[in-house]
N, C-alpha and C positions, 0 to 999 in steps of 0.2 A: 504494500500500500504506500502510496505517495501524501505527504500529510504535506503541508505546507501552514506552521502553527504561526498563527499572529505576525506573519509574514509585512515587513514593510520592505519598499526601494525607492532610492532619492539618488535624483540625480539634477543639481540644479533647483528648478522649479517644477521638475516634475516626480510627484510620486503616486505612489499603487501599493494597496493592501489586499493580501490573499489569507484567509484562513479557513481551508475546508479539505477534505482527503479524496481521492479518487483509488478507488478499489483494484486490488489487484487482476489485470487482463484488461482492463477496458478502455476504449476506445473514445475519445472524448477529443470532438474541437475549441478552439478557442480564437472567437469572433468577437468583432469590438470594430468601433472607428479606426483609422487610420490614425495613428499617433498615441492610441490610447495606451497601448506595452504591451501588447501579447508577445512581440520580438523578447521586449526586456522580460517578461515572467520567463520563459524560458531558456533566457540567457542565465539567468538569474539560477533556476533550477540543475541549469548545468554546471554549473559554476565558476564562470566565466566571470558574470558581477556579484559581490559580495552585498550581500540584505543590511542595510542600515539597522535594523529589529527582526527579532522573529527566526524564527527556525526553518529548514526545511531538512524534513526525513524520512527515510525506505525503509519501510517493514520494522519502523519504531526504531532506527538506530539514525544518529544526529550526523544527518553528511552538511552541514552549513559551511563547516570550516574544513571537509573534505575536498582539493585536487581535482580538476575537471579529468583528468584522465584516471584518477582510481574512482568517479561516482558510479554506478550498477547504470550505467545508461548509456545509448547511441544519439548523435544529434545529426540531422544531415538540413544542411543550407541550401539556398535557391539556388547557389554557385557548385552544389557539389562538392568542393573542398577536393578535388582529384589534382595531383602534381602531375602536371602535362609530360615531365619529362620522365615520368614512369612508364609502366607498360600499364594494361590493366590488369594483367597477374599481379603486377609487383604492389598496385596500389590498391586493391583486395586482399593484398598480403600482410598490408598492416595493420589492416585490424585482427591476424592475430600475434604481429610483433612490427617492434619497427628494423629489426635484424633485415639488411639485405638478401640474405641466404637463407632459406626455408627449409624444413629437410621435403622429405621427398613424401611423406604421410600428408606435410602443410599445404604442397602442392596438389595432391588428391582432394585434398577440401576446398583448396580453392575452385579447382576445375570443377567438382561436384556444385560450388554455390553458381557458377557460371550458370552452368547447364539449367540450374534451379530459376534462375532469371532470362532464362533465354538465352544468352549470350557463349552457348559453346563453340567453340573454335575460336574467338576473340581475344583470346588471355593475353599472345603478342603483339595487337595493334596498343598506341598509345589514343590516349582520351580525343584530341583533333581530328582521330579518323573515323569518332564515333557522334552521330544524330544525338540530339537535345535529350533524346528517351532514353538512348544506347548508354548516356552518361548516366542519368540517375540510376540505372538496371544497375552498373557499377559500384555506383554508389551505396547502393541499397544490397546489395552483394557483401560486399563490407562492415553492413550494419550486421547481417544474417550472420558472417563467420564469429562475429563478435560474442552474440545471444546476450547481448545483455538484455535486461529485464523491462527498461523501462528505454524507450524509442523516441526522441523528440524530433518533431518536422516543423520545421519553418519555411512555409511552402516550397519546399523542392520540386514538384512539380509545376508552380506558376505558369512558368515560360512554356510547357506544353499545350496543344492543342487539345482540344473536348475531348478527342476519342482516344488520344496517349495519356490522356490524365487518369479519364479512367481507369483505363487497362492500369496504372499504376497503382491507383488506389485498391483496385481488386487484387493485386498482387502482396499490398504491402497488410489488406486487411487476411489473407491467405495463410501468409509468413506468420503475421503476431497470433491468430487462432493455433496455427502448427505449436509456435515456441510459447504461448503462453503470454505475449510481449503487453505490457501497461502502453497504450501510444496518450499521446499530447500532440494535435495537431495544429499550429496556428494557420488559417486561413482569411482568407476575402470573399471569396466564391464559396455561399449556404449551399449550393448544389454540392461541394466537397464533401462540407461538412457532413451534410444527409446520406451523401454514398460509403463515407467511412466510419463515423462517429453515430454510436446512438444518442450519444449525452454530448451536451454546451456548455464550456464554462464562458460567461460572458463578461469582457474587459472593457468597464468604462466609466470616466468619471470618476476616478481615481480609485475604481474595484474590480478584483480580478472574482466573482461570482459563485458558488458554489456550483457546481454541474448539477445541469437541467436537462429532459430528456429534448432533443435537437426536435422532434417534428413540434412537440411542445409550443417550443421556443419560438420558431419559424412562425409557426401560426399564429400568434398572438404576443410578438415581441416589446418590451416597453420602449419608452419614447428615444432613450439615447442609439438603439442596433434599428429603429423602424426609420429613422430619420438617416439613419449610414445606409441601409438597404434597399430606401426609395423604395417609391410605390409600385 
């Protein structure tokens, strides 16, 4: 379980308080105006920025002042986060080391997470040689060898078309039922939200929401998500 207890973040003139828990396995967007911090809650969660107040915790143990790379989580960006001058073996490879040399088991798992995203035979081209989609598959490959627990998306999909986002979404909601995985999605587009997420948590006005069930929400949104989602 992801608690996030009396959670504050300040930065400047702007802050956001979160306190409420999301259950283990589930599937939850997080929708809000533009500017409102669903970037920063989950920057924040990763631990990237440090909470002015408040805690954040997995399964009841205090990761606040834990390491972005020892917290129980994967996070993937609208960019991907791929070093171009990788191959895409090598950059699937680090999520389960950043060791250049892999043994030859690492290598089976890589090829095996390919295959698991579509992408076999591609382990040797580098990311340039690969479509907007080809890269997140990558990317999200990566996330898969990792299995950590808890999955955060900061629209990594955006930049795709309707029917590649899709296909993403069903991919990525596929993988966390297999492994069990807590997702946190931020998005813009309620169409996402509804095809991944059953539950909303909604960021606005300087609160990040307890999760709400998403069609719920959708249909009868209050005045700050109805006024960002036009009529």
């Amino acid at each position: 379980m992801l608690t996030l207890d009396r959670l504050r973040i300040t930065q400047d003139d702007f802050a956001l308080e979160a306190d409420f828990s999301i259950a283990p396995g589930a599937r939850v967007a997080v929708l809000g105006p533009s500017g409102a911090g669903k970037s920063t809650l989950l920057t924040t969660i990763a631990g990237f920025l440090a909470p002015s107040a408040g805690r954040v915790l997995w399964a009841g143990t205090d990761i606040t002042g834990t390491a972005p790379g020892m917290r129980p989580l994967s996070i993937l960006f609208q960019d991907q986060n791929l070093f171009p001058h990788l191959t895409v073996s090598q950059n699937i490879g680090l999520g389960i080391s950043p060791r250049p040399r892999l043994s030859t088991g690492d290598s089976r798992r890589i090829e095996a997470a390919l295959e698991r995203v579509g992408l076999a035979g591609l382990g040797a081209r580098k990311p340039v040689a690969l479509s907007g989609g080809e890269q997140g598959r990558v990317a999200l490959a990566r996330c898969l060898l990792r299995a950590k627990p808890l999955l955060l998306l900061d629209e990594p999909f955006a930049a795709l078309g309707p029917a590649l986002k899709a296909e993403m979404l069903a991919l990525v909601a596929e993988i966390a039922r297999e492994q069990g995985t807590t997702v946190l999605m931020v998005s813009h587009d309620p169409t996402d939200a509804t095809a991944l997420c059953p539950e909303t948590v909604l960021v606005a006005e300087g609160t990040a929401y307890p999760p709400r069930p998403t069609a719920a929400l959708l249909a009868n949104p209050p005045p700050a998500l109805a006024a960002y989602l036009g009529p």
